[in-house]
MIFILO-350012 format. One record per residue (C-alpha): residue number from 1; x, y, z. Coordinates in steps of 0.05 Angstrom, whole numbers, plus 5000, padded with zeros to 4 digits. Each point is the difference from the previous one (the first is absolute). Layout:
N
SITE;n;X;Y;Z
SITE;NUM;X;Y;Z
...
END
This chain:
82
SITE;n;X;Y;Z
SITE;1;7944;7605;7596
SITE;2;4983;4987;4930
SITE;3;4953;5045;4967
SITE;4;4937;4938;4989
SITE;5;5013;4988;5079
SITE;6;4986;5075;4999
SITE;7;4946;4991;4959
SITE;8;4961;4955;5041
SITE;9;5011;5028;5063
SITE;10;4975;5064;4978
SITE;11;4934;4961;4970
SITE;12;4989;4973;5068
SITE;13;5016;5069;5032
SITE;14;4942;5031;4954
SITE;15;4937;4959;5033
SITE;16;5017;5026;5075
SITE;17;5002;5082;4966
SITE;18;4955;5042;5029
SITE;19;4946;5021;4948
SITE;20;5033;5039;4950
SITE;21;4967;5053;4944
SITE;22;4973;4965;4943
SITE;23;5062;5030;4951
SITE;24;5056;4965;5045
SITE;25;4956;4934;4993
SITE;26;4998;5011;4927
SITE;27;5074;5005;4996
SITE;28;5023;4940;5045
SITE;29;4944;4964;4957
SITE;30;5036;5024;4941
SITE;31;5076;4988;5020
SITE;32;4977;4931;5024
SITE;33;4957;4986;4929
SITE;34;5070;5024;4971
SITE;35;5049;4971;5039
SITE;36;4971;4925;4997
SITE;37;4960;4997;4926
SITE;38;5042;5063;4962
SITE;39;4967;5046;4959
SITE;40;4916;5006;5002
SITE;41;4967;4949;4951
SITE;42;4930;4990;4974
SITE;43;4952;5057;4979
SITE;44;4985;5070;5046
SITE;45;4929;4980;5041
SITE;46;4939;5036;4977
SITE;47;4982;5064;5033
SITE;48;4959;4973;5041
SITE;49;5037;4960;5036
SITE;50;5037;5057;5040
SITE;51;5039;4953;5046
SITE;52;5027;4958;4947
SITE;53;5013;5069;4954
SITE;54;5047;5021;5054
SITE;55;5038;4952;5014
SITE;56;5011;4982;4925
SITE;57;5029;5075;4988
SITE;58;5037;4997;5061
SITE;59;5036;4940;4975
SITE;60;5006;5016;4933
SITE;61;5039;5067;5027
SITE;62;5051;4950;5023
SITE;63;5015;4983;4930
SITE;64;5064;4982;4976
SITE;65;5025;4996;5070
SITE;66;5032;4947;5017
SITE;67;4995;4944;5049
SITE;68;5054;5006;5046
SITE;69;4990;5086;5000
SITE;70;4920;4982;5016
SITE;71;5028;4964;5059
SITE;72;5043;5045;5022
SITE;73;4946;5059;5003
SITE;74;4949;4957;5031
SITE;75;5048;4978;5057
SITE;76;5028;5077;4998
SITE;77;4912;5020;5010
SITE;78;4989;4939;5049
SITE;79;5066;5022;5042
SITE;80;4962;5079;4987
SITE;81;4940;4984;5041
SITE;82;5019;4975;5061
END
């Protein structure tokens, strides 16, 4: 199977996972952000807005990576969960 059939699948296959820790969220969100619009754009939220701060570092630590190794590790995290 081709790794974007991969892809997908495994974006379906994250909706029906249990509830997860707030870090693995953070890094599907961020191997997705990566994966489909490459490396983090636009300026770093404002302290207050501690949702939007955390997933902007947690993308941004994906930087550089590129889109077919972000796909790869979110299948690889999907396929880790159950």
């Amino acid at each position: 199977m081709e790794l974007t059939e991969l892809f997908q699948k495994a974006q379906e296959k994250s909706k029906t996972l249990p509830s997860q820790p707030p870090n693995v969220l953070l890094d599907l969100y961020s191997l997705f952000k990566q994966a489909t619009a490459g490396d983090v754009s636009g300026e770093r939220p404002s302290m207050f807005d501690l949702k939007g701060r955390a997933k902007y570092d947690a993308w941004e630590a994906k930087k550089g990576m590129s889109n077919q190794e972000a796909m790869s590790a979110y299948v690889a995290l999907v396929d880790s969960l159950g």
